[in-house]
PQR file with spaces between the fields and no chain letter, atoms N, CA, C, O and H, PARSE charges and radii, in Angstrom:
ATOM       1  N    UNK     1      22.757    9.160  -15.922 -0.4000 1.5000
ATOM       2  CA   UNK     1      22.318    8.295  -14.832 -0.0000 2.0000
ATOM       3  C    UNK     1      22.649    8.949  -13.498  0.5500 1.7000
ATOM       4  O    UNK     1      23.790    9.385  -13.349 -0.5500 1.4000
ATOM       5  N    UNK     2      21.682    9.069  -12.427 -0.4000 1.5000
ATOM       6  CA   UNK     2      22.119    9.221  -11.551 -0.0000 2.0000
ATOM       7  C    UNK     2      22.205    7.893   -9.900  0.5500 1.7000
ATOM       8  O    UNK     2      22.237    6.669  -10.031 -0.5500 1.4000
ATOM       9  H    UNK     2      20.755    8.715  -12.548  0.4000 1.0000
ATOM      10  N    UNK     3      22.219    8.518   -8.766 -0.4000 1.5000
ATOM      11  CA   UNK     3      22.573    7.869   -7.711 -0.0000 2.0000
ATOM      12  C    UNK     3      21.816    8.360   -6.826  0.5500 1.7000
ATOM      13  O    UNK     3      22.164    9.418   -6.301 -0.5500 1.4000
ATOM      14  H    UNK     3      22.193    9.512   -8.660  0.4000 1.0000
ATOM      15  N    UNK     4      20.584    7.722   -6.427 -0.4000 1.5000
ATOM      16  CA   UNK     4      19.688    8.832   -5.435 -0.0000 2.0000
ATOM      17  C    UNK     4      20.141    7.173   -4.216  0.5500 1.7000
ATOM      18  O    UNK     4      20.230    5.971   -4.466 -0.5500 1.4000
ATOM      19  H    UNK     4      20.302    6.863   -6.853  0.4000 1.0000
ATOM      20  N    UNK     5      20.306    7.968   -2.984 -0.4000 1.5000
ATOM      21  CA   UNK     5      20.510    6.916   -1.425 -0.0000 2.0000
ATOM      22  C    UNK     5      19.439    7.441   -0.790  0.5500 1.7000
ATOM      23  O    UNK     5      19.495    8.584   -0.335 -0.5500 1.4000
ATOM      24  H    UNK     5      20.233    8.945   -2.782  0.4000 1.0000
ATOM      25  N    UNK     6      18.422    6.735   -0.690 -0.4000 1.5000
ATOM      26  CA   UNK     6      17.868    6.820    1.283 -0.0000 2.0000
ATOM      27  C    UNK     6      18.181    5.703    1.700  0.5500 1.7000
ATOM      28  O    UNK     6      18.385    4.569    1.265 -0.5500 1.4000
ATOM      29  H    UNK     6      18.377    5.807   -1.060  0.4000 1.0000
ATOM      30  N    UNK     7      18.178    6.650    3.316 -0.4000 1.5000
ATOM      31  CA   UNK     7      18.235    5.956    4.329 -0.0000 2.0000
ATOM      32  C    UNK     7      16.306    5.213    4.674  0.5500 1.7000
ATOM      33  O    UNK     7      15.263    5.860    4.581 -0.5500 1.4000
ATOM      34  H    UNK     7      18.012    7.571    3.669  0.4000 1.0000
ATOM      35  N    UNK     8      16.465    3.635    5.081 -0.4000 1.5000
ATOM      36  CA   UNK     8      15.056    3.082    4.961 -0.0000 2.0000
ATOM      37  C    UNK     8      14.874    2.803    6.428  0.5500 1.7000
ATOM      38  O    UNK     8      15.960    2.356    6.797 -0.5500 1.4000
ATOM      39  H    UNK     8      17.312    3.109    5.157  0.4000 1.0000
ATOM      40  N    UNK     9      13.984    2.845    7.528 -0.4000 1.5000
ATOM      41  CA   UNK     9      13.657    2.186    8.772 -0.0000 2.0000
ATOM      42  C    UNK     9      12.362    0.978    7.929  0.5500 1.7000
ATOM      43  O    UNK     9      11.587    0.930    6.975 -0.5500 1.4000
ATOM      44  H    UNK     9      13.102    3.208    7.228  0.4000 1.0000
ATOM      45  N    UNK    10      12.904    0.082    9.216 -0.4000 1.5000
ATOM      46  CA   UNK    10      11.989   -1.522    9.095 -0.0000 2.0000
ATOM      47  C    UNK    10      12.855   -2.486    8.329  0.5500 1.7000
ATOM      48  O    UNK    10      12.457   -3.600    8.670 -0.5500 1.4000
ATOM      49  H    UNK    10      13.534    0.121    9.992  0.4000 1.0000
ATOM      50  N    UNK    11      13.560   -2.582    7.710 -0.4000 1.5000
ATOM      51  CA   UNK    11      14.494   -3.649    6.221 -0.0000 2.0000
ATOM      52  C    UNK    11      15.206   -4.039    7.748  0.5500 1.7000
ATOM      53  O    UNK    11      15.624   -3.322    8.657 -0.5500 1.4000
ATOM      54  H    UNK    11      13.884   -1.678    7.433  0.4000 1.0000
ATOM      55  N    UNK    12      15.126   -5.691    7.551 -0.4000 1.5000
ATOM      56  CA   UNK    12      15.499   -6.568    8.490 -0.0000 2.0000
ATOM      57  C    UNK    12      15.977   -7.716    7.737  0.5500 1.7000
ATOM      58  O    UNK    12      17.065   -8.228    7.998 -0.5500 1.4000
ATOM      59  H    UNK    12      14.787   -6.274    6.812  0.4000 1.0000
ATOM      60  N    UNK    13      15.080   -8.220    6.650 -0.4000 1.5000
ATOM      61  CA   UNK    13      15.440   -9.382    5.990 -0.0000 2.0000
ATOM      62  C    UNK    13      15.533   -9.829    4.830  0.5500 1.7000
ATOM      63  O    UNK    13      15.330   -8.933    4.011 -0.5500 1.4000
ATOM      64  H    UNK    13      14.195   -7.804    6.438  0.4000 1.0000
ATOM      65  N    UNK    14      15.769  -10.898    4.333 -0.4000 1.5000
ATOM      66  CA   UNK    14      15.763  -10.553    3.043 -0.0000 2.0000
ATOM      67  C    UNK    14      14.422  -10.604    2.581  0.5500 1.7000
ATOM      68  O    UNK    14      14.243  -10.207    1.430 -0.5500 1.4000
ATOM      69  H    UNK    14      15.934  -11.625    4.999  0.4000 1.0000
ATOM      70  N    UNK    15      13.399  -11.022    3.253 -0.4000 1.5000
ATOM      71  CA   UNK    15      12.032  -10.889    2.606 -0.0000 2.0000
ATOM      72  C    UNK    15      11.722   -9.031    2.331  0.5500 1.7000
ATOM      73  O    UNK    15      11.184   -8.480    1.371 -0.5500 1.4000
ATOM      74  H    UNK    15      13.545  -11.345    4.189  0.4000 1.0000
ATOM      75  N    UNK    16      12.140   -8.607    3.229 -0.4000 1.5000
ATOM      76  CA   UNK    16      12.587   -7.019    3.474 -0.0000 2.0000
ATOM      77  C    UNK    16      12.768   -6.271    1.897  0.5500 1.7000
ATOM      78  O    UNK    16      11.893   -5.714    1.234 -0.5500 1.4000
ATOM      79  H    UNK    16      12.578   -9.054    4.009  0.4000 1.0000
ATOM      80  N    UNK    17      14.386   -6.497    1.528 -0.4000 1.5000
ATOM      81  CA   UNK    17      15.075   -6.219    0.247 -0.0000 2.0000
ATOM      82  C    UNK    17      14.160   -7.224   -0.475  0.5500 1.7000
ATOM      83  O    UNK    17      13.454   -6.216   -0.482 -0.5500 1.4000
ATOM      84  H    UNK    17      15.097   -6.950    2.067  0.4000 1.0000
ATOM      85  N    UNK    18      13.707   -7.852   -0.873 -0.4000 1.5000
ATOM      86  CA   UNK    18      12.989   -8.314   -1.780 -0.0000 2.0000
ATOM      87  C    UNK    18      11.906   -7.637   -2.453  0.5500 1.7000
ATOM      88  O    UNK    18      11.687   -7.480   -3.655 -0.5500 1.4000
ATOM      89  H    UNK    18      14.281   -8.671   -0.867  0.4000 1.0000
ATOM      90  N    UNK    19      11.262   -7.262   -1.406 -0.4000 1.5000
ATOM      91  CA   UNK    19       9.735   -5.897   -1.479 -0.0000 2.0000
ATOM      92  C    UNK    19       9.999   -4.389   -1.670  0.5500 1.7000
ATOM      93  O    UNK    19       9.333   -3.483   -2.171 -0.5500 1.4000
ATOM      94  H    UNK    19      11.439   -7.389   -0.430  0.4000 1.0000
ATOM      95  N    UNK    20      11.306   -4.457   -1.041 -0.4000 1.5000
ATOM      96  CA   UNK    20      11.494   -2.662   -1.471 -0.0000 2.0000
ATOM      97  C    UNK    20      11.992   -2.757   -2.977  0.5500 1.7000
ATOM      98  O    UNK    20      11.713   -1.894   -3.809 -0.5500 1.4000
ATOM      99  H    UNK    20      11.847   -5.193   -0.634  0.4000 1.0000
ATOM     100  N    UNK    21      12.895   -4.089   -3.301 -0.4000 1.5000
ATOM     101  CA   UNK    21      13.663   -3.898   -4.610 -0.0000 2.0000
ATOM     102  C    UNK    21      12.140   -4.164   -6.132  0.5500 1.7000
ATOM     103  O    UNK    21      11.923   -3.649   -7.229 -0.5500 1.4000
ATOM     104  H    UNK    21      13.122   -4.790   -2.624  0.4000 1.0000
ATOM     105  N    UNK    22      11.512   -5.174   -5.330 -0.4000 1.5000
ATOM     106  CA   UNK    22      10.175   -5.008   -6.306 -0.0000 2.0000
ATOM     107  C    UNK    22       9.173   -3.809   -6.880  0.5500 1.7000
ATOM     108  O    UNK    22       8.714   -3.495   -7.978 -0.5500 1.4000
ATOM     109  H    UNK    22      11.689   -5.593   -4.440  0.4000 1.0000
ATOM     110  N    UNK    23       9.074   -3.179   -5.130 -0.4000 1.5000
ATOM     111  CA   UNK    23       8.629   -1.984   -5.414 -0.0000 2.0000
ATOM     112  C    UNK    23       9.278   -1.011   -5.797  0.5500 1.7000
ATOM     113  O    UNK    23       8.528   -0.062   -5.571 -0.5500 1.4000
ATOM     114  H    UNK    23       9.447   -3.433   -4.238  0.4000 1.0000
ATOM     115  N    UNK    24      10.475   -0.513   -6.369 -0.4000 1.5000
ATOM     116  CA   UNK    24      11.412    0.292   -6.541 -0.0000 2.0000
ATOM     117  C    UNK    24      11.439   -0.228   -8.293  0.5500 1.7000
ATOM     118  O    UNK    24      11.142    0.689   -9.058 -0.5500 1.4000
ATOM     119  H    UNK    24      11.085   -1.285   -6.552  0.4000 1.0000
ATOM     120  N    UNK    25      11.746   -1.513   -8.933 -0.4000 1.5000
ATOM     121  CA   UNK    25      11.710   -1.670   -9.895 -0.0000 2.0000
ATOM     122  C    UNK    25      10.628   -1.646  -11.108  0.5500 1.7000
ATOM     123  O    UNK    25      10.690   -1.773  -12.331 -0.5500 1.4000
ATOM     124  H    UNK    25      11.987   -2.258   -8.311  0.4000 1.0000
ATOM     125  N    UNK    26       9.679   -1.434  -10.218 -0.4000 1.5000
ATOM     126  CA   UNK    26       7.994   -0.938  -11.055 -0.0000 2.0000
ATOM     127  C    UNK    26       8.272    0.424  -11.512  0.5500 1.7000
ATOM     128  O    UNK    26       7.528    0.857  -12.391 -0.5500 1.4000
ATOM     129  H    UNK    26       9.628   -1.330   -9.225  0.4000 1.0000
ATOM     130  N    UNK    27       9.192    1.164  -11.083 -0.4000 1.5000
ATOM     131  CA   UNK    27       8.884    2.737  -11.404 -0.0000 2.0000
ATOM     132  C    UNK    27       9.913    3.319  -12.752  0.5500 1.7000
ATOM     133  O    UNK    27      11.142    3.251  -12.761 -0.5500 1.4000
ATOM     134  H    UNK    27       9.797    0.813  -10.368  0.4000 1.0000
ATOM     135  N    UNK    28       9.170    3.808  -13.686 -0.4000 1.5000
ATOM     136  CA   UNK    28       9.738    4.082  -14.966 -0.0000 2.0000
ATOM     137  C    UNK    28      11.317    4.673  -14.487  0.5500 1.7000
ATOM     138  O    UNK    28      11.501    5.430  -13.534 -0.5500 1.4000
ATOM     139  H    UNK    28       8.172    3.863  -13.679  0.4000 1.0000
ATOM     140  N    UNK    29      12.259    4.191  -15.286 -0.4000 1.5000
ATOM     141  CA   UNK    29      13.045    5.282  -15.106 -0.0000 2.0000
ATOM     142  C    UNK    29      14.641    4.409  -14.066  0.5500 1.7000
ATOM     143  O    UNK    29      15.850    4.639  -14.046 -0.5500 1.4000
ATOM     144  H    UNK    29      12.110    3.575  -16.059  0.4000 1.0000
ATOM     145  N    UNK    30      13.987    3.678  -13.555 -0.4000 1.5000
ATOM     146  CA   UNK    30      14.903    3.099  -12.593 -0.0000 2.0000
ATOM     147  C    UNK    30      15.309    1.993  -13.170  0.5500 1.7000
ATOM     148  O    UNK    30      14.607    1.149  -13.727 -0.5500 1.4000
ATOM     149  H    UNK    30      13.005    3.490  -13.571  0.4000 1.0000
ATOM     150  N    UNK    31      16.981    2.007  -12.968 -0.4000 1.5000
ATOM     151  CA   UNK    31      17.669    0.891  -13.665 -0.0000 2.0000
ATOM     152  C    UNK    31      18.214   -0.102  -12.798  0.5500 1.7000
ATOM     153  O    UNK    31      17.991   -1.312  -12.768 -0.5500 1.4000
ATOM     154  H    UNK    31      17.551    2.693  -12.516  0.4000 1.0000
ATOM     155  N    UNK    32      18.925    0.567  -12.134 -0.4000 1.5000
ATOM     156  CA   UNK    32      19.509   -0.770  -10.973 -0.0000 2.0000
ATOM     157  C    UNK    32      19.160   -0.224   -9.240  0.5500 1.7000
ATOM     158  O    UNK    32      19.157    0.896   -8.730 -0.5500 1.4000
ATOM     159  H    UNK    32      19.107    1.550  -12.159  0.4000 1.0000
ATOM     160  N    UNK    33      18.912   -1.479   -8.734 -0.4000 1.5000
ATOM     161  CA   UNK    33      18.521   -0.920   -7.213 -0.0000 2.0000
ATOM     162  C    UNK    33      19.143   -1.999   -6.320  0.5500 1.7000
ATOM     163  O    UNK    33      18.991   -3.220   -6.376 -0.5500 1.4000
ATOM     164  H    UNK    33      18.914   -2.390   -9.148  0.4000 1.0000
ATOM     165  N    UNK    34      19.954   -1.183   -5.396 -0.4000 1.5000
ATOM     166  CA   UNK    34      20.890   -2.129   -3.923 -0.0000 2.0000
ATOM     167  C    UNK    34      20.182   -1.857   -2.569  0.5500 1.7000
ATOM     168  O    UNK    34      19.617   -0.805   -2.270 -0.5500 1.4000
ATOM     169  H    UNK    34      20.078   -0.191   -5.350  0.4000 1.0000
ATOM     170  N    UNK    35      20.273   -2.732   -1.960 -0.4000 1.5000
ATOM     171  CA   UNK    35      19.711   -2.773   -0.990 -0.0000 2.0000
ATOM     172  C    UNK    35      20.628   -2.995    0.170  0.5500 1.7000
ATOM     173  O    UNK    35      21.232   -4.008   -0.182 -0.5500 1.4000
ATOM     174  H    UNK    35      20.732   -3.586   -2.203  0.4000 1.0000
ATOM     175  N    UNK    36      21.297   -2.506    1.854 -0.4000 1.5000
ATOM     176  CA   UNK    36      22.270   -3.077    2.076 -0.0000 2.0000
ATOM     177  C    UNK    36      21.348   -2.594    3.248  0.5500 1.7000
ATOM     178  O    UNK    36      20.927   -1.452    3.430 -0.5500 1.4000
ATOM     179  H    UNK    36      20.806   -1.683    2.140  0.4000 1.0000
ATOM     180  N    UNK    37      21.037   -4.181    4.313 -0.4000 1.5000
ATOM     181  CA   UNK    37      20.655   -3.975    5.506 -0.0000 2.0000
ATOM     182  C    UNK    37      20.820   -3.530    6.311  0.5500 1.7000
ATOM     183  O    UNK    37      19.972   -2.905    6.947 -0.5500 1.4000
ATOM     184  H    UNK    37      21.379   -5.109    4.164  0.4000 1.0000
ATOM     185  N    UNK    38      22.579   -3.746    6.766 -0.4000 1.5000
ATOM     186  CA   UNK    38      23.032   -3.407    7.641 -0.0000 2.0000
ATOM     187  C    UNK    38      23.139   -1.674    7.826  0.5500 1.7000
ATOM     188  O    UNK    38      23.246   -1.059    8.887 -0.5500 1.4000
ATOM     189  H    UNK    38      23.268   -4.254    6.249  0.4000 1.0000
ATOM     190  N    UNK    39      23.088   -1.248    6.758 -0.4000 1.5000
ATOM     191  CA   UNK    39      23.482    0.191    6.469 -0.0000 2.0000
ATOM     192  C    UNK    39      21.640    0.822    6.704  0.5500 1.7000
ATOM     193  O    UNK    39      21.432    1.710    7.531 -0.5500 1.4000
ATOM     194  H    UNK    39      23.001   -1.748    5.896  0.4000 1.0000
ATOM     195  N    UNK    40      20.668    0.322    6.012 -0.4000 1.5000
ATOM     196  CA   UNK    40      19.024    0.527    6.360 -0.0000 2.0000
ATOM     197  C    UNK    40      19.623    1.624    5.534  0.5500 1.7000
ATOM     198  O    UNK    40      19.918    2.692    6.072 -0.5500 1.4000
ATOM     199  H    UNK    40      20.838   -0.400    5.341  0.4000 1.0000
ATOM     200  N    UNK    41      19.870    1.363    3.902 -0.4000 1.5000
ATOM     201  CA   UNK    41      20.185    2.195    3.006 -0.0000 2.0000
ATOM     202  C    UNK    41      19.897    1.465    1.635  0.5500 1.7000
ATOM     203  O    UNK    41      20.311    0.362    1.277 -0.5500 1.4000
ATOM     204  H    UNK    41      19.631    0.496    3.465  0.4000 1.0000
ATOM     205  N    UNK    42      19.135    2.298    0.997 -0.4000 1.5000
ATOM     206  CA   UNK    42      18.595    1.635   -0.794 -0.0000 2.0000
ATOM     207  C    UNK    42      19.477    2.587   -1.466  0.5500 1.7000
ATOM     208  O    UNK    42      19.671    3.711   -1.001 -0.5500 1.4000
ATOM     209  H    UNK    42      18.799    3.194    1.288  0.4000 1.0000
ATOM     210  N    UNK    43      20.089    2.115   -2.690 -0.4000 1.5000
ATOM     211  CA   UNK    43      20.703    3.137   -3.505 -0.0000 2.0000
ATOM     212  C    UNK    43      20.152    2.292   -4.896  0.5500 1.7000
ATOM     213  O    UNK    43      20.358    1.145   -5.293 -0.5500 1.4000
ATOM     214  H    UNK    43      19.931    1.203   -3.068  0.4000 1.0000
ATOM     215  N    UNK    44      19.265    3.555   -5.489 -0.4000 1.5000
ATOM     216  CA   UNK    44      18.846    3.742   -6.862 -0.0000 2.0000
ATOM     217  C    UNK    44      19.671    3.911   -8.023  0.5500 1.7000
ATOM     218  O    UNK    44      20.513    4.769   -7.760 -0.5500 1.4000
ATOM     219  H    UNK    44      19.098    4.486   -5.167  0.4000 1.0000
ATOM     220  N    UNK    45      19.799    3.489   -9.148 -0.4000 1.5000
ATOM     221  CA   UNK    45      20.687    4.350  -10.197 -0.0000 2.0000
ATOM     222  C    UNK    45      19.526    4.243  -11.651  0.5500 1.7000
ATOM     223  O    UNK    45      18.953    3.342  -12.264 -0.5500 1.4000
ATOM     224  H    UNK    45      19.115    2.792   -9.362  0.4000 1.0000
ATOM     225  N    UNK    46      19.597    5.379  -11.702 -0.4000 1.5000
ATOM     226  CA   UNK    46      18.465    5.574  -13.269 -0.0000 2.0000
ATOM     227  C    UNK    46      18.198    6.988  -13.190  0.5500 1.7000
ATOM     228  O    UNK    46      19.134    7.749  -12.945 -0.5500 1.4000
ATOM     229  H    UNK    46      20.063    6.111  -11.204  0.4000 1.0000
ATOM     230  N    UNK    47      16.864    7.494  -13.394 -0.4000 1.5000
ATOM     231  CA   UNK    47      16.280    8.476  -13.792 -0.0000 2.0000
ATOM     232  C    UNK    47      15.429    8.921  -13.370  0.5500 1.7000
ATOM     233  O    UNK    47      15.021   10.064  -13.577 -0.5500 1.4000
ATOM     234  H    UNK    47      16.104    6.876  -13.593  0.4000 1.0000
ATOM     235  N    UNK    48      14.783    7.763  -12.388 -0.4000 1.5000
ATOM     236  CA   UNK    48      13.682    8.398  -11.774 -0.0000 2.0000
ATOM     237  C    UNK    48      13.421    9.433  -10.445  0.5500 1.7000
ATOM     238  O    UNK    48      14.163    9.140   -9.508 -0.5500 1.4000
ATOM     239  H    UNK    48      15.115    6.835  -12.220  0.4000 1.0000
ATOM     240  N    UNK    49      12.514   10.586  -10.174 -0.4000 1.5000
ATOM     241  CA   UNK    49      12.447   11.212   -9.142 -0.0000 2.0000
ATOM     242  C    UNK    49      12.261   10.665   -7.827  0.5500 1.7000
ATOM     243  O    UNK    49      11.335    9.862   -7.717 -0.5500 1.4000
ATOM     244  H    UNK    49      11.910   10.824  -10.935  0.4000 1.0000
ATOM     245  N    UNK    50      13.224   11.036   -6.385 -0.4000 1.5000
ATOM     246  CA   UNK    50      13.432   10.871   -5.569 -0.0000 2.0000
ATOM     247  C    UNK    50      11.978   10.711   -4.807  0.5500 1.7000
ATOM     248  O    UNK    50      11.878    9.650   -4.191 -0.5500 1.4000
ATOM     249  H    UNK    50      13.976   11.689   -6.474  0.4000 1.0000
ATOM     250  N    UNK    51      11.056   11.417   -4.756 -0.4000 1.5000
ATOM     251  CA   UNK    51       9.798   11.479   -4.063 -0.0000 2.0000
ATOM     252  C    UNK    51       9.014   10.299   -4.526  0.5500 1.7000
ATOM     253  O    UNK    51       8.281    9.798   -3.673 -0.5500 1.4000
ATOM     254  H    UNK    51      11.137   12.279   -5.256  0.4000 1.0000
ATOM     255  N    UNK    52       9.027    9.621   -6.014 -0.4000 1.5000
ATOM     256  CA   UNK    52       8.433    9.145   -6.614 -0.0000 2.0000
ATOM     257  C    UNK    52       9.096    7.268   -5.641  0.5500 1.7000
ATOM     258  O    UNK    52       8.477    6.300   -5.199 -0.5500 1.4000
ATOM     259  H    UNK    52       9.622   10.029   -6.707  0.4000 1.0000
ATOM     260  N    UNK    53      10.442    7.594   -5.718 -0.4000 1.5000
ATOM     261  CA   UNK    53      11.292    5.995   -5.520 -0.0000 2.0000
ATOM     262  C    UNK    53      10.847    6.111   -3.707  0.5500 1.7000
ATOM     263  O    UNK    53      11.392    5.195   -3.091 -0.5500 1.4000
ATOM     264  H    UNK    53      10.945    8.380   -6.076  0.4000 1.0000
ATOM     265  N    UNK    54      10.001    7.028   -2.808 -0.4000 1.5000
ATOM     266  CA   UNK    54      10.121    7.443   -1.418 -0.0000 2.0000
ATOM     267  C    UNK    54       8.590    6.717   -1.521  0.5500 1.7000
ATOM     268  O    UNK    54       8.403    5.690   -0.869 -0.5500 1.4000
ATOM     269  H    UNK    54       9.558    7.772   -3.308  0.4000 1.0000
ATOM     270  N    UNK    55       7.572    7.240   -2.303 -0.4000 1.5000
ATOM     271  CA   UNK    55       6.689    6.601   -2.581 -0.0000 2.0000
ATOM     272  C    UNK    55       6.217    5.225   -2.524  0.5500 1.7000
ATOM     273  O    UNK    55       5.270    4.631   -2.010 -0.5500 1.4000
ATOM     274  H    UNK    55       7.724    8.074   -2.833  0.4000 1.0000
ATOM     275  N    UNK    56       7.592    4.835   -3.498 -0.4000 1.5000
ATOM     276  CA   UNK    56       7.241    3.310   -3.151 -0.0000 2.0000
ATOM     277  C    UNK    56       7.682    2.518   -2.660  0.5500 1.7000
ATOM     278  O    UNK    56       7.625    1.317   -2.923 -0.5500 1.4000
ATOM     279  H    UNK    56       8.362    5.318   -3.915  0.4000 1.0000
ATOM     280  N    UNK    57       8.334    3.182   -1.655 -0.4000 1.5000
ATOM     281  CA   UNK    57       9.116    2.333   -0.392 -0.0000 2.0000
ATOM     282  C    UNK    57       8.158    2.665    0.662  0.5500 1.7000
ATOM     283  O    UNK    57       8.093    1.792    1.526 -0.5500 1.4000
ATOM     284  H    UNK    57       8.380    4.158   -1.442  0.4000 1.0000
ATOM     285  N    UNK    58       7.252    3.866    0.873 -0.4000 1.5000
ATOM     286  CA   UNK    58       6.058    3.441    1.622 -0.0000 2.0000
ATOM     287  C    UNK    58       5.234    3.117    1.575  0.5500 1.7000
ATOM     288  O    UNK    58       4.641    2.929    2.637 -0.5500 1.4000
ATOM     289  H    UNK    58       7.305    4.576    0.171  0.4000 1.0000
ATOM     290  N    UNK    59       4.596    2.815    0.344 -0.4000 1.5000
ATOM     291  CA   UNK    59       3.798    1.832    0.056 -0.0000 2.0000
ATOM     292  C    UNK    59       3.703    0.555   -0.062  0.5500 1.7000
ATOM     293  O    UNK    59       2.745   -0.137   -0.407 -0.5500 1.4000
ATOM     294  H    UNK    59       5.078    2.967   -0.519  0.4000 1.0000
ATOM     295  N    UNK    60       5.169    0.169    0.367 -0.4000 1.5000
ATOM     296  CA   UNK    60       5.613   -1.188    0.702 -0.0000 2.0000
ATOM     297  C    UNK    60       5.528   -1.585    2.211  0.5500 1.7000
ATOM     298  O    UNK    60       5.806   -2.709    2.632 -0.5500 1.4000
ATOM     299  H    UNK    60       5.947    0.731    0.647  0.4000 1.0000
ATOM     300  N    UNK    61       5.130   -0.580    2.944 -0.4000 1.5000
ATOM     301  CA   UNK    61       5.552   -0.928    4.252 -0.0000 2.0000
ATOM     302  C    UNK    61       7.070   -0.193    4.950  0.5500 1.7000
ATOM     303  O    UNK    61       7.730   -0.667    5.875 -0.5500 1.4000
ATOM     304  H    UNK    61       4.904    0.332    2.603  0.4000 1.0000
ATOM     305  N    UNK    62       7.264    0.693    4.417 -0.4000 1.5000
ATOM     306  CA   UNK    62       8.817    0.626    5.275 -0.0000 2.0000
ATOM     307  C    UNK    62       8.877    2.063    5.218  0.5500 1.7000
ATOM     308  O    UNK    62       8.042    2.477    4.414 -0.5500 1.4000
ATOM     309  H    UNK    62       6.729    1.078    3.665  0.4000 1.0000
ATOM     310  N    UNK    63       9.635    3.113    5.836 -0.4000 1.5000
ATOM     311  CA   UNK    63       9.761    4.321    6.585 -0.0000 2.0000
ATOM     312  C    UNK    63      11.096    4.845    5.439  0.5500 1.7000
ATOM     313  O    UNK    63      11.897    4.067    4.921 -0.5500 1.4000
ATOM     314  H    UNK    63      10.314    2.777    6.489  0.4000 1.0000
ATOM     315  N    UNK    64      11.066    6.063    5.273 -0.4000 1.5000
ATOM     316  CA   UNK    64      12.101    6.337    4.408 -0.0000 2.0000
ATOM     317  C    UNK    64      12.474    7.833    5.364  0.5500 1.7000
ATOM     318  O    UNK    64      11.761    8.823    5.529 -0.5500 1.4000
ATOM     319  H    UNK    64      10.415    6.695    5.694  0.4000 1.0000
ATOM     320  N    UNK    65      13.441    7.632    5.729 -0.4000 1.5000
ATOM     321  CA   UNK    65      13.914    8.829    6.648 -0.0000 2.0000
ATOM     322  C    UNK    65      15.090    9.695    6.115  0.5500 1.7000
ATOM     323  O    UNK    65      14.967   10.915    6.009 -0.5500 1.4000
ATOM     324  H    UNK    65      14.020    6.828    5.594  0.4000 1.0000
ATOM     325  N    UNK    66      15.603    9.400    5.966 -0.4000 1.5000
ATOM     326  CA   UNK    66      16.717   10.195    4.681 -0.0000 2.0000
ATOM     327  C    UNK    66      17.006    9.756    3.601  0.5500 1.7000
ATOM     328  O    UNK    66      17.754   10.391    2.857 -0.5500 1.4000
ATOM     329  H    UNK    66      15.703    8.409    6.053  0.4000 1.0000
């Protein structure tokens, strides 16, 4: 298992973490996903590729900067 962190721009609310954690949990491979606002930081733990979990945090609407 690993631990992939980006940093997210736009996550304000919890309607926010709700949509990134939806879209993050569609993707094979991914087991648990945190969301912490204040930080505008998602941390992944599973299997899946980093570009792939970047993917669908912009296809949600939201900016993935580190």
């Amino acid at each position: 298992m690993e631990e992939i962190k980006l940093t997210v721009e736009g996550m304000s609310c919890s309607h926010c973490r709700k949509a990134v954690e939806e879209a993050l949990k569609g993707i094979a491979g991914v087991e648990k996903v945190q969301v912490d606002l204040e930080k505008k930081e998602v941390v992944v733990t599973g299997t899946a590729a980093r570009e792939k979990l970047a993917e669908a945090i912009e296809e949600a609407g939201y900016e993935v900067v580190g």
